[in-house]
PDB file of N, CA, C, O and CB in Angstrom:
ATOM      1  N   UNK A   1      74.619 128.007 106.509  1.00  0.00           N
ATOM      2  CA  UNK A   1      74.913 127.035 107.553  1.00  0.00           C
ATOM      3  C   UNK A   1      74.366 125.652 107.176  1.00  0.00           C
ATOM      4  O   UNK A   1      75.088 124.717 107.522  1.00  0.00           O
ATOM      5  CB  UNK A   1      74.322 127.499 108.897  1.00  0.00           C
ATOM      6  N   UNK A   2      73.165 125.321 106.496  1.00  0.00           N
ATOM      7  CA  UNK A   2      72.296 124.184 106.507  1.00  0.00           C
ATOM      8  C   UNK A   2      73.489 123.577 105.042  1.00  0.00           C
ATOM      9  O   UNK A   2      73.854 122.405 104.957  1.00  0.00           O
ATOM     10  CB  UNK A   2      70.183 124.601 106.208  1.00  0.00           C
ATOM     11  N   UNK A   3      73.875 124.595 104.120  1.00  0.00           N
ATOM     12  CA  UNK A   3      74.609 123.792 103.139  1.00  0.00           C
ATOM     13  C   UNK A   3      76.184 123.360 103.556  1.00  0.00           C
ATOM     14  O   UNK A   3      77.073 122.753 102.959  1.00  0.00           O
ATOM     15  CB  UNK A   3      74.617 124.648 101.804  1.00  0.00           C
ATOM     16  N   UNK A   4      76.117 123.742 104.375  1.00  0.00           N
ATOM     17  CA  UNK A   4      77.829 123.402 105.085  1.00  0.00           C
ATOM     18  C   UNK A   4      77.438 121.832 105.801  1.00  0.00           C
ATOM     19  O   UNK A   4      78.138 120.854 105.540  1.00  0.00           O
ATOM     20  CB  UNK A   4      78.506 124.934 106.745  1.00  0.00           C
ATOM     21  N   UNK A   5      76.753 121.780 106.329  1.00  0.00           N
ATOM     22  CA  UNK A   5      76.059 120.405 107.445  1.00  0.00           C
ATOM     23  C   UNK A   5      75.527 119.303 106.028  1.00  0.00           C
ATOM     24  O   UNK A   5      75.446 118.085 106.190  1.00  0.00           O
ATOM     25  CB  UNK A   5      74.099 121.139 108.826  1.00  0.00           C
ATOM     26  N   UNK A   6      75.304 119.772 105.098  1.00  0.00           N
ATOM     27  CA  UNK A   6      74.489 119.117 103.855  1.00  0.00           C
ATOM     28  C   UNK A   6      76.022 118.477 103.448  1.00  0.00           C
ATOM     29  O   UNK A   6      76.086 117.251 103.541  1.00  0.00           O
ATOM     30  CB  UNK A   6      73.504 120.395 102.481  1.00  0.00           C
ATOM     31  N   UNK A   7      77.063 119.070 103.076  1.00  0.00           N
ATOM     32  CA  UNK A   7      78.710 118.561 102.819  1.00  0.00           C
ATOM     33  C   UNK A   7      79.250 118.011 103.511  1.00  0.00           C
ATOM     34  O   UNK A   7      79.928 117.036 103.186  1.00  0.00           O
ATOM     35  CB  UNK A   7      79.642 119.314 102.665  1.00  0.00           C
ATOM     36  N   UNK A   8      79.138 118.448 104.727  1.00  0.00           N
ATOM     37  CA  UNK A   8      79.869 117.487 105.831  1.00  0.00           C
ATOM     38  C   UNK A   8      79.369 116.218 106.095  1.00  0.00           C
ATOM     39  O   UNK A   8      80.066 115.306 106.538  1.00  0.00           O
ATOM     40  CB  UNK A   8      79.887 118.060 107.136  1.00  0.00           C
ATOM     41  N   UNK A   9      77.984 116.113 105.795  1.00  0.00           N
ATOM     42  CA  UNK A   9      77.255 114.636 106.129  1.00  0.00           C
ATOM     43  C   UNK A   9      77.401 114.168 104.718  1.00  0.00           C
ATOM     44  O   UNK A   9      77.235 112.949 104.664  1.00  0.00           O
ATOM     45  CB  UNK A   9      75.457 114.620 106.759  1.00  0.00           C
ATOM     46  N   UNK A  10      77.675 114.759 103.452  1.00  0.00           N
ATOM     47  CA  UNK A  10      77.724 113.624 102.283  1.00  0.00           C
ATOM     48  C   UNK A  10      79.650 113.584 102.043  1.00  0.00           C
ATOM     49  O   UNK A  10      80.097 113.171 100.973  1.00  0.00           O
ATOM     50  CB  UNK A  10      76.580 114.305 100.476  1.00  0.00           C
ATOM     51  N   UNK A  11      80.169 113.844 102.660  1.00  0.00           N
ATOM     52  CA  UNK A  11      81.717 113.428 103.072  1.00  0.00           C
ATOM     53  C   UNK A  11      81.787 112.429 103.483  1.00  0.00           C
ATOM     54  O   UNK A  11      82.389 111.542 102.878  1.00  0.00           O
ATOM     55  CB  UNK A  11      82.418 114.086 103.967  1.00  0.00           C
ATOM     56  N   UNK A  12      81.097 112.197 104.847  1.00  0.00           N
ATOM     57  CA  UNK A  12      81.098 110.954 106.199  1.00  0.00           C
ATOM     58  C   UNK A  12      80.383 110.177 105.478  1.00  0.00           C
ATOM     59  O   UNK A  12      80.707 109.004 105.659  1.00  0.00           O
ATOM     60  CB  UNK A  12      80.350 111.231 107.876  1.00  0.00           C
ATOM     61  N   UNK A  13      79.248 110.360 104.468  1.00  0.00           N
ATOM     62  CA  UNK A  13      78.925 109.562 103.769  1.00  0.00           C
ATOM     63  C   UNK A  13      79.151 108.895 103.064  1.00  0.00           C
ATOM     64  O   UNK A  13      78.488 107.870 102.909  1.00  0.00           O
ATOM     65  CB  UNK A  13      78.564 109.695 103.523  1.00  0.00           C
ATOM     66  N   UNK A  14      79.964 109.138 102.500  1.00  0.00           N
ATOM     67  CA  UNK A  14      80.995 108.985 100.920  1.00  0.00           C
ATOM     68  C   UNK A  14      81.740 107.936 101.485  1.00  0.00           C
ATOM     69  O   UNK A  14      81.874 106.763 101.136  1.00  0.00           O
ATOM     70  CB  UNK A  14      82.193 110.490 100.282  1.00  0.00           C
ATOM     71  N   UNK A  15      82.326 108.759 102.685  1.00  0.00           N
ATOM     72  CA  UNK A  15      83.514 107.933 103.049  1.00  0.00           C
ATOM     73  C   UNK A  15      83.706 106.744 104.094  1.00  0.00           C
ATOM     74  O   UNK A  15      84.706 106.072 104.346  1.00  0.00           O
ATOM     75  CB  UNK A  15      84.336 108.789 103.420  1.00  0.00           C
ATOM     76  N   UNK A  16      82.280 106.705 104.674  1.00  0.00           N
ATOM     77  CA  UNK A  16      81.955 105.198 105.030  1.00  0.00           C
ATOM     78  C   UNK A  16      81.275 103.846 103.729  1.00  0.00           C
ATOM     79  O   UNK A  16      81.405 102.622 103.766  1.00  0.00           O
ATOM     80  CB  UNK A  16      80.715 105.459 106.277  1.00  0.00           C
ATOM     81  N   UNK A  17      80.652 104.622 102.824  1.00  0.00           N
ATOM     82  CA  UNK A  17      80.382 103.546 101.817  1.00  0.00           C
ATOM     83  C   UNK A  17      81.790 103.153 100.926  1.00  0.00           C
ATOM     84  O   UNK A  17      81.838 102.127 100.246  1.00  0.00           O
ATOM     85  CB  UNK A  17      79.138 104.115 100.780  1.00  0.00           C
ATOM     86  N   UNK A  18      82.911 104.099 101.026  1.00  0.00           N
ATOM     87  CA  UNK A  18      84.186 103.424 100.496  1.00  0.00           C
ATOM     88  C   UNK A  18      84.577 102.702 101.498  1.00  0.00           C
ATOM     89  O   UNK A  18      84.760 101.562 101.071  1.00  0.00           O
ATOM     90  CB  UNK A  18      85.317 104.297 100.035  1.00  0.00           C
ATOM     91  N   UNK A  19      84.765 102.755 102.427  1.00  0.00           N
ATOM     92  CA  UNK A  19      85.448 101.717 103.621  1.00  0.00           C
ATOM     93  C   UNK A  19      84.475 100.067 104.045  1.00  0.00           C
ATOM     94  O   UNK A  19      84.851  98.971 104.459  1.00  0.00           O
ATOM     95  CB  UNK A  19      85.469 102.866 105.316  1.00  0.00           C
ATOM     96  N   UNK A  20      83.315 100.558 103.732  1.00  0.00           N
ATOM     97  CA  UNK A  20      82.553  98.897 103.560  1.00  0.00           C
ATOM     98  C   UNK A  20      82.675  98.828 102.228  1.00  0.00           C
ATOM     99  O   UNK A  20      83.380  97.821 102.172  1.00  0.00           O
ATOM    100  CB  UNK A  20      80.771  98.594 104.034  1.00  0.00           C
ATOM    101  N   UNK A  21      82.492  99.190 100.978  1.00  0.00           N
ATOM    102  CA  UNK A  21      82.943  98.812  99.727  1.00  0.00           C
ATOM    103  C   UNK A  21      84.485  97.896  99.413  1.00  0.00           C
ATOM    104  O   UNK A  21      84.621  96.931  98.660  1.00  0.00           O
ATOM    105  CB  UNK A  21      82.965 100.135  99.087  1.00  0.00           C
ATOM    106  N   UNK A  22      85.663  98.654 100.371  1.00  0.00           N
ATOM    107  CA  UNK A  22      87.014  97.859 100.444  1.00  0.00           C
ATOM    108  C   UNK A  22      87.402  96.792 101.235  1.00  0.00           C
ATOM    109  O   UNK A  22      88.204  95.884 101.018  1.00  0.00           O
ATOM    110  CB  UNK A  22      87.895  98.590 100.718  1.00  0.00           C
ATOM    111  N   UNK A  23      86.281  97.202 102.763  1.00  0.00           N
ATOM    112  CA  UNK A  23      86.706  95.868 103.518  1.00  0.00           C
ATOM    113  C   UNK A  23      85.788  95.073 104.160  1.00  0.00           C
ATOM    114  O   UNK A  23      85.899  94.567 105.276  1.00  0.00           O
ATOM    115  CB  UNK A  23      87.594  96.103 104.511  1.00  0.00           C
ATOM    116  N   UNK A  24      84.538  94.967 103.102  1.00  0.00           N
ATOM    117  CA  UNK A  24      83.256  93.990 103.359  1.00  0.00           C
ATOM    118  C   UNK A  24      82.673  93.337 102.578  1.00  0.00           C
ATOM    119  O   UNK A  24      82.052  92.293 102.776  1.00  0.00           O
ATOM    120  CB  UNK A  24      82.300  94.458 103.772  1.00  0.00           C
ATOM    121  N   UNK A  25      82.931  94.265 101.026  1.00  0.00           N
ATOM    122  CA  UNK A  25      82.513  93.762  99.804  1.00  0.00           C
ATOM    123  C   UNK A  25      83.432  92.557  99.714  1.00  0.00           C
ATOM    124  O   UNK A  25      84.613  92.533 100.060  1.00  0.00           O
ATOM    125  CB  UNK A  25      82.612  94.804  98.595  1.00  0.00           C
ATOM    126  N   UNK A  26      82.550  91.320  99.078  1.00  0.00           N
ATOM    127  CA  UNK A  26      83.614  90.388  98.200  1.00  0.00           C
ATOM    128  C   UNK A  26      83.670  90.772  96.996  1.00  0.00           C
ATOM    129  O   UNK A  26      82.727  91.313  96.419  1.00  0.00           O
ATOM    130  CB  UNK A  26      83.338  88.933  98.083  1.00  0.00           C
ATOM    131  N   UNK A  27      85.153  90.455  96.316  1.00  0.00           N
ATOM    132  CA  UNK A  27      85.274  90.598  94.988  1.00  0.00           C
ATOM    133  C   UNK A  27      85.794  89.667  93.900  1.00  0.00           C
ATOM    134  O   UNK A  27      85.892  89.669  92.673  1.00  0.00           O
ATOM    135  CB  UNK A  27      85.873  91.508  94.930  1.00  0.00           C
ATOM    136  N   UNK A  28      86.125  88.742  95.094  1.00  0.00           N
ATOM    137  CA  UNK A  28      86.912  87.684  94.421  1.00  0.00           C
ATOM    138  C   UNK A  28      87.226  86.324  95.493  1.00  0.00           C
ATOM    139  O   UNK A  28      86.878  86.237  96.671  1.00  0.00           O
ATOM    140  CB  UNK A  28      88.384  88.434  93.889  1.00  0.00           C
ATOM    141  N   UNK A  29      88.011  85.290  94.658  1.00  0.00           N
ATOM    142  CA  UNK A  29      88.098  84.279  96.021  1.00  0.00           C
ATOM    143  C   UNK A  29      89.304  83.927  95.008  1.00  0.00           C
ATOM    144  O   UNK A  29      89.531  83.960  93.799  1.00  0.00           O
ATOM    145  CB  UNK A  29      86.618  82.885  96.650  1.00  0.00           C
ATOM    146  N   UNK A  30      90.046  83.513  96.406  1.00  0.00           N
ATOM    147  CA  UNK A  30      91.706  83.084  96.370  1.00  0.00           C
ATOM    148  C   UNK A  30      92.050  82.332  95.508  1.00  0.00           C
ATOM    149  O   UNK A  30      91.218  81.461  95.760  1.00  0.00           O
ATOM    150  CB  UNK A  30      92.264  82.420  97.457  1.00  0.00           C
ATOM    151  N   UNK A  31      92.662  81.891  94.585  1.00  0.00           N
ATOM    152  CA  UNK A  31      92.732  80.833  93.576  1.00  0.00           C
ATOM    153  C   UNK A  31      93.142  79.498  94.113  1.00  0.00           C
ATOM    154  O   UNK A  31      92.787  78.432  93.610  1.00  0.00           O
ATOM    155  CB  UNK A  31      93.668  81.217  92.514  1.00  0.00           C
ATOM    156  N   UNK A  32      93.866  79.611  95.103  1.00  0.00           N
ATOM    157  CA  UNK A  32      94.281  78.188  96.080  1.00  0.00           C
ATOM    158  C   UNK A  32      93.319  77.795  96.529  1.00  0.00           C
ATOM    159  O   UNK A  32      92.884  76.785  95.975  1.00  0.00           O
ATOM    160  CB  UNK A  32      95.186  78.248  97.285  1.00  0.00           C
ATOM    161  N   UNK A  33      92.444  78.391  97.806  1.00  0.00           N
ATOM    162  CA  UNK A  33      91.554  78.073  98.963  1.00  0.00           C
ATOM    163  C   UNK A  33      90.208  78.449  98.232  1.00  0.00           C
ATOM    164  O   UNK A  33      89.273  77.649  98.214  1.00  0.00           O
ATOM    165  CB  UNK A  33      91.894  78.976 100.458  1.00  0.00           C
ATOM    166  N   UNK A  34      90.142  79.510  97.716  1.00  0.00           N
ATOM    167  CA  UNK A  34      88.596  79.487  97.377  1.00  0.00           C
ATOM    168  C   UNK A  34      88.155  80.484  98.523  1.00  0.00           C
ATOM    169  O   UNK A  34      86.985  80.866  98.481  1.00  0.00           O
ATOM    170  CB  UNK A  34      87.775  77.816  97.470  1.00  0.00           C
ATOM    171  N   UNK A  35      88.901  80.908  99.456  1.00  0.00           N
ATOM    172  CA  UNK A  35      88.333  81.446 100.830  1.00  0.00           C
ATOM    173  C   UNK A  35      87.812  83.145  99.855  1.00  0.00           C
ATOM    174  O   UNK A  35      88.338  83.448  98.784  1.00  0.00           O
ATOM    175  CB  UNK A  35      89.957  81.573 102.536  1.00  0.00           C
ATOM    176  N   UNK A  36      87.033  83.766 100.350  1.00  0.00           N
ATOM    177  CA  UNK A  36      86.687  84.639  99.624  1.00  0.00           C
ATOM    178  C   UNK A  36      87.221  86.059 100.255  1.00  0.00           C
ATOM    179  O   UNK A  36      87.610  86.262 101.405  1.00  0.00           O
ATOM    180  CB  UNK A  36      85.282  84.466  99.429  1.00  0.00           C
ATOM    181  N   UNK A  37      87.130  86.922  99.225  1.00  0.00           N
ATOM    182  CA  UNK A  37      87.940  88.070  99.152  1.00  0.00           C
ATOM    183  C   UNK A  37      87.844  89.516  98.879  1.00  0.00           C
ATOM    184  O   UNK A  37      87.712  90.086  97.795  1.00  0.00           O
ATOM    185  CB  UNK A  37      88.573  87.808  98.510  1.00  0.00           C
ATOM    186  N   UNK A  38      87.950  90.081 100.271  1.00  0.00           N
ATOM    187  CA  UNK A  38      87.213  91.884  99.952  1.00  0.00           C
ATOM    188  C   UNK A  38      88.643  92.695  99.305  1.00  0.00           C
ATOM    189  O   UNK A  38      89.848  92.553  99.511  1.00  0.00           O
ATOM    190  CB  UNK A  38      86.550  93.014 101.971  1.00  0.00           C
ATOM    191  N   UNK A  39      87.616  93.839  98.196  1.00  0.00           N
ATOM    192  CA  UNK A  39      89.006  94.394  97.592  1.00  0.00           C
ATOM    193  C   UNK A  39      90.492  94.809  98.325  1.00  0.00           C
ATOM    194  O   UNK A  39      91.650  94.824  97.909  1.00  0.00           O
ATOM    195  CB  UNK A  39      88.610  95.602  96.997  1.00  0.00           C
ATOM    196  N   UNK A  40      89.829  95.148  99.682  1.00  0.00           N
ATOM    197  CA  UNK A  40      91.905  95.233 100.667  1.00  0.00           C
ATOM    198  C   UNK A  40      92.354  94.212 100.614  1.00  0.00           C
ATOM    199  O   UNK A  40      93.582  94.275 100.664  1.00  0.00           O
ATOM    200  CB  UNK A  40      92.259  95.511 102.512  1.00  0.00           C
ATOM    201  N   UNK A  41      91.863  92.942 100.508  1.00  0.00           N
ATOM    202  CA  UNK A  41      92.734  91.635 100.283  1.00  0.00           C
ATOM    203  C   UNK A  41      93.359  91.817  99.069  1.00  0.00           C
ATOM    204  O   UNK A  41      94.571  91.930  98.885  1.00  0.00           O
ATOM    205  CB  UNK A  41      91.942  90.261 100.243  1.00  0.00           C
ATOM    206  N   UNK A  42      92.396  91.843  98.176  1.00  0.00           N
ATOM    207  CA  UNK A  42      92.841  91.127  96.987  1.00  0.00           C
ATOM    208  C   UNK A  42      93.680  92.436  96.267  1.00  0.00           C
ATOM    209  O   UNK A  42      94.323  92.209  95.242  1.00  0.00           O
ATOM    210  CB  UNK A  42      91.433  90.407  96.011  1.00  0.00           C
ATOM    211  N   UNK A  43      93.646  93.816  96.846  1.00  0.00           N
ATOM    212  CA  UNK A  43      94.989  95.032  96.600  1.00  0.00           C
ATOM    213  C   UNK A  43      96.166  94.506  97.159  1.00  0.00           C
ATOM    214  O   UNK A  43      97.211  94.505  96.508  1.00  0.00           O
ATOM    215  CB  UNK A  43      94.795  96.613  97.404  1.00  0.00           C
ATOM    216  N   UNK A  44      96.086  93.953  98.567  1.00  0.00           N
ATOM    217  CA  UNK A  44      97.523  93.534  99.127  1.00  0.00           C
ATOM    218  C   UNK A  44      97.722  91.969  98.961  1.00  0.00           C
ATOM    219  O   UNK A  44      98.563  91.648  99.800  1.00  0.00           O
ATOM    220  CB  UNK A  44      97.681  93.939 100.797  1.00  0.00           C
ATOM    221  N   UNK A  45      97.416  91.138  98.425  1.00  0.00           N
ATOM    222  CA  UNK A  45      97.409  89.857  98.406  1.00  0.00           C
ATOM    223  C   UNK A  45      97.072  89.421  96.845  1.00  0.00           C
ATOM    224  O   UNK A  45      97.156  88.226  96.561  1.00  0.00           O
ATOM    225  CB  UNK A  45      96.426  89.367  99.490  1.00  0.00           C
ATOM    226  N   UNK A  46      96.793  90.125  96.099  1.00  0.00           N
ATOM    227  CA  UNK A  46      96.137  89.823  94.016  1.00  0.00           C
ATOM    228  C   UNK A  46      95.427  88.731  94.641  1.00  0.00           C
ATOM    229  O   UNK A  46      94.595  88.841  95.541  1.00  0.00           O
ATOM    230  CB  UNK A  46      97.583  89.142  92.201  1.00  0.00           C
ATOM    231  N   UNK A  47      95.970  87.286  93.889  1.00  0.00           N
ATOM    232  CA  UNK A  47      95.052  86.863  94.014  1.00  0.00           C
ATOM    233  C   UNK A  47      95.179  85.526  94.600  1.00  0.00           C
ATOM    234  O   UNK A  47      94.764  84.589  93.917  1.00  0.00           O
ATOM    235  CB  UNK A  47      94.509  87.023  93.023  1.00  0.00           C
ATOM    236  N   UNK A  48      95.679  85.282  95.745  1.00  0.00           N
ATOM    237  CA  UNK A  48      95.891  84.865  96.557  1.00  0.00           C
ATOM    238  C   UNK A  48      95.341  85.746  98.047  1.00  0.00           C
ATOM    239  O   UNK A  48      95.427  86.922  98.399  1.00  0.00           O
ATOM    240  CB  UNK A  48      97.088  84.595  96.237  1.00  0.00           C
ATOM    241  N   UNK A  49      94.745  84.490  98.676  1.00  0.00           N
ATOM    242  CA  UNK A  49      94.076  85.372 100.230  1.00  0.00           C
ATOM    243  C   UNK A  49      95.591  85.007 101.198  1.00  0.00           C
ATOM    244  O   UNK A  49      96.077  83.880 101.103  1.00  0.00           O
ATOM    245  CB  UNK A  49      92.049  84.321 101.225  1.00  0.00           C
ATOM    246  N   UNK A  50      96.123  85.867 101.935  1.00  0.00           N
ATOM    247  CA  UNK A  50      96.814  86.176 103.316  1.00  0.00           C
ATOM    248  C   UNK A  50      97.527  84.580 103.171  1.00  0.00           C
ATOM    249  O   UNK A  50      98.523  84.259 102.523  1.00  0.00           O
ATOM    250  CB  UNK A  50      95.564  86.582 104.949  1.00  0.00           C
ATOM    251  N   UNK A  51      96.553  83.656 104.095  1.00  0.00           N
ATOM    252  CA  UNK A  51      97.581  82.278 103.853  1.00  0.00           C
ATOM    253  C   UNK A  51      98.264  81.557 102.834  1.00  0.00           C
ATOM    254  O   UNK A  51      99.354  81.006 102.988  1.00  0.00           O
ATOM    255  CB  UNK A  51      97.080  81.371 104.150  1.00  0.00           C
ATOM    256  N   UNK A  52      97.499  81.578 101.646  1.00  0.00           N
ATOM    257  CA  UNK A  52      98.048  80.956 100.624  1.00  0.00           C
ATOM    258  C   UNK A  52      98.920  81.868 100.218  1.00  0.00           C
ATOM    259  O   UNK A  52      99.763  81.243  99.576  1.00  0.00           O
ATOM    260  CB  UNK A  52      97.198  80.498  99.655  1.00  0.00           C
ATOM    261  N   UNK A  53      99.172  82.907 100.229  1.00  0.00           N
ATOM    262  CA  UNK A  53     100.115  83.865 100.044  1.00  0.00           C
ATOM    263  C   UNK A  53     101.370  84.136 100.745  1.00  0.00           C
ATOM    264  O   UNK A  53     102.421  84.416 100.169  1.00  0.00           O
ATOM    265  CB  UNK A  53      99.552  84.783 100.111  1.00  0.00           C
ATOM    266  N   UNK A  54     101.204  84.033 102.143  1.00  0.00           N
ATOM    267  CA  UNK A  54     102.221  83.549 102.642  1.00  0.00           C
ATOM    268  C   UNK A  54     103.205  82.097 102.947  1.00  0.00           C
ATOM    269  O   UNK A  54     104.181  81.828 103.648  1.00  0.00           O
ATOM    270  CB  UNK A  54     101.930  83.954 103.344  1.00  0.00           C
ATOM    271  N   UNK A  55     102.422  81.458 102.093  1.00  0.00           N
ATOM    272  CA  UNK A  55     102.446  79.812 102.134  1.00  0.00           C
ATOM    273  C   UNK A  55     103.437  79.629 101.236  1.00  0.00           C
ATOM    274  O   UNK A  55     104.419  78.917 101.443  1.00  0.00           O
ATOM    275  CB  UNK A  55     101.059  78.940 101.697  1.00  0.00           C
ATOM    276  N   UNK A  56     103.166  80.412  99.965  1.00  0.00           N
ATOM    277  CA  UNK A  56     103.455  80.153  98.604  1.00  0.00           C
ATOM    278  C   UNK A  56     104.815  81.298  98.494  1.00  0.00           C
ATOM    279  O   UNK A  56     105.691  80.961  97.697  1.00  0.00           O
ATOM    280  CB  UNK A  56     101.960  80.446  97.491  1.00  0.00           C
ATOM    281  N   UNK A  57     104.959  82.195  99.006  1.00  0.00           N
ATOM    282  CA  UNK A  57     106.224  83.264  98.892  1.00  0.00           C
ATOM    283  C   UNK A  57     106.947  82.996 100.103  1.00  0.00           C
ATOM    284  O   UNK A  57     108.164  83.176 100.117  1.00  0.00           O
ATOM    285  CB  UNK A  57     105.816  84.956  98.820  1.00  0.00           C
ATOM    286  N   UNK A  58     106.304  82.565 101.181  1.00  0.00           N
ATOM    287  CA  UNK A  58     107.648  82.582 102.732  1.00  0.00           C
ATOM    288  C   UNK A  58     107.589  81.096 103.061  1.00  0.00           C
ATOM    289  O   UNK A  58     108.401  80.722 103.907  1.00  0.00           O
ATOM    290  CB  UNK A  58     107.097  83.707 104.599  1.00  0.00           C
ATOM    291  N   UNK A  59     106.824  80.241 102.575  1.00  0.00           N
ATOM    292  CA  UNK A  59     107.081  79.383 103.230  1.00  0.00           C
ATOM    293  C   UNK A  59     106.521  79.183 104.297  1.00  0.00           C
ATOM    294  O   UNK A  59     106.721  78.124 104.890  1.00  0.00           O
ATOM    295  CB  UNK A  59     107.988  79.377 103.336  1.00  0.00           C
ATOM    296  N   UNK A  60     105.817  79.990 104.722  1.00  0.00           N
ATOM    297  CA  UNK A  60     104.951  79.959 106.115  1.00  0.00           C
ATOM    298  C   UNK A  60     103.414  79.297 106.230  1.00  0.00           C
ATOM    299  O   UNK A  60     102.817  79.305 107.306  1.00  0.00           O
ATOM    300  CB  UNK A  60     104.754  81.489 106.538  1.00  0.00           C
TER     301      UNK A  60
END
C-alpha cells in the first residue's frame, strides 16, 4: 500500500513540475518585441510571441 501512494505522489509530481516547466519557465524572447517567452509559447508561436505573430501572418 505505502509503495502504491509513493507512485501516485511522484506522478502528480512529475507532472506538475512539467506544467510549470512549459508554462512559467522562460526560454526565450520574441525576436520582434523582446516580450519574453515560456516553452508553450515559443511550441505554438517559434519565435515570435502571440502578437507579433499574429501581426506578421494575419495582419492583425
Amino acid at each position: 500500500m505505502t509503495m502504491e501512494k509513493n507512485v501516485t505522489m511522484e506522478i502528480i509530481g512529475n507532472f506538475a513540475k512539467t506544467v510549470h516547466e512549459t508554462h512559467d519557465v522562460i526560454v526565450r524572447e520574441c525576436d520582434y518585441c523582446g516580450k519574453p517567452m515560456t516553452a508553450s509559447e515559443a511550441n505554438d508561436y517559434g519565435t515570435l510571441c502571440e502578437r507579433c505573430y499574429m501581426c506578421e501572418y494575419y495582419n492583425e
